[in-house]
C-alpha positions as CSV (number, residue, x, y, z in Angstrom):
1,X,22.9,-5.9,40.1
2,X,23.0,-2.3,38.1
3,X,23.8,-4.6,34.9
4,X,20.2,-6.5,35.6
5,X,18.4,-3.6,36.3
6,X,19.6,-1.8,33.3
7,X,19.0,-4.9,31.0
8,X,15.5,-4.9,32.5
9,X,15.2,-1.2,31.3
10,X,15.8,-1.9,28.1
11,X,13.8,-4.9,27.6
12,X,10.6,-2.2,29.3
13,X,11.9,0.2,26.9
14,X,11.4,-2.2,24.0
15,X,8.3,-3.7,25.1
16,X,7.2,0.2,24.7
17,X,8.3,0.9,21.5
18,X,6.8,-2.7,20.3
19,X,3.3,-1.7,21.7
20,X,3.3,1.9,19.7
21,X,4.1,0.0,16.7
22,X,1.6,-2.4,16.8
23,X,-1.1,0.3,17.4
24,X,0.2,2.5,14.6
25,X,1.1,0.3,12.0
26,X,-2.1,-1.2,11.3
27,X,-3.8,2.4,11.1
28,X,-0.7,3.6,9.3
29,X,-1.4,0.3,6.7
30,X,-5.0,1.2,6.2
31,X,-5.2,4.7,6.0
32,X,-3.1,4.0,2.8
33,X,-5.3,1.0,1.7
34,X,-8.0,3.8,2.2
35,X,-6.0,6.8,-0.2
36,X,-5.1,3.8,-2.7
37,X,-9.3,2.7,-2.7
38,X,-10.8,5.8,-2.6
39,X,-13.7,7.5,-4.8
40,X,-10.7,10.2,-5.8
41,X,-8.1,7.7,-6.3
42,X,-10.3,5.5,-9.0
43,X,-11.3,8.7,-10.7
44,X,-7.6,10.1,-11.0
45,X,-6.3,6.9,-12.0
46,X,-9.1,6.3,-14.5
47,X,-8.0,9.6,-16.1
48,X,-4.6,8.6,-15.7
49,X,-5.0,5.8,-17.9
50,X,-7.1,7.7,-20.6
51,X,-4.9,10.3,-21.1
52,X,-2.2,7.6,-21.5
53,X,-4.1,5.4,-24.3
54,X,-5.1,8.8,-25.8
55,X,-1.5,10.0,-25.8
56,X,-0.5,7.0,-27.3
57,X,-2.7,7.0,-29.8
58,X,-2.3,10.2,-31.0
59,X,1.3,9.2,-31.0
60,X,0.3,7.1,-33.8
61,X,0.3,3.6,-31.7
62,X,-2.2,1.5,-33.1
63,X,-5.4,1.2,-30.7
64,X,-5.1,-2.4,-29.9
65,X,-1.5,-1.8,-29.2
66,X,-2.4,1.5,-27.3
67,X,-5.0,-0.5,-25.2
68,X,-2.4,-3.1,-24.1
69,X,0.3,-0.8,-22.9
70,X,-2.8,1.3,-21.0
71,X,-3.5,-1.9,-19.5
72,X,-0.1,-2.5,-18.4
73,X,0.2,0.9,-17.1
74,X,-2.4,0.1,-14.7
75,X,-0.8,-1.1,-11.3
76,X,-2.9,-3.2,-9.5
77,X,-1.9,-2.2,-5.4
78,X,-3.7,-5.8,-4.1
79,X,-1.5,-7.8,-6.3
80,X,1.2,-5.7,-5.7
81,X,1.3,-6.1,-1.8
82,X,0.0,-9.6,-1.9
83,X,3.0,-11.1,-3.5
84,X,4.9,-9.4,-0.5
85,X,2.4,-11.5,1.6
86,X,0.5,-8.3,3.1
87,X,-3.3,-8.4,2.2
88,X,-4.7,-5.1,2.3
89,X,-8.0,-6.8,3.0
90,X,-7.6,-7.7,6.4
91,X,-6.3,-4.5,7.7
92,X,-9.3,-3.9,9.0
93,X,-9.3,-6.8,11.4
94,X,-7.7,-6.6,14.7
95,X,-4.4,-8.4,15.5
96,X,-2.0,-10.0,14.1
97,X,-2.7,-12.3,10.9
């Protein structure tokens, strides 16, 4: 009887730790999708990507060249997570896809 009720402690014990991570996963999730989309983020990686294609110009790459390996340098973060099946789209819906 002890051996039941302790198995039944653990499985409460899980069920607890299972509910916390659903709630702070999916905030976890978009409050990244948030940094990664935000006003600042665009305008840092924007500059990012400039100073790159500059540097590489002034490197003496050619500016067609230059422009391919800046747009290669880009990472795209929806394409990224998508091929890992997570859409960062739908973060803001509730519950499980």
């Amino acid at each position: 009887m002890n051996e039941e009720r302790r198995e039944k402690g653990d499985v409460d014990e899980l069920r607890e730790v299972l509910d916390v991570v659903s709630e702070r996963v999916p905030a976890l999730l978009r409050a990244i999708r948030d940094v990664l989309y935000s006003k600042e983020a665009a305008e840092s990686m924007a500059e990012a990507v400039a100073i790159f294609y500059e540097k590489l110009v002034e490197a003496g790459v050619p500016p067609k060249d230059a422009l391919e390996m800046a747009k290669s340098y880009m990472i795209d973060v929806r394409n990224l997570f998508g091929r890992k099946g997570l859409s960062l789209g739908d973060l803001g819906k509730e519950g499980p896809k």
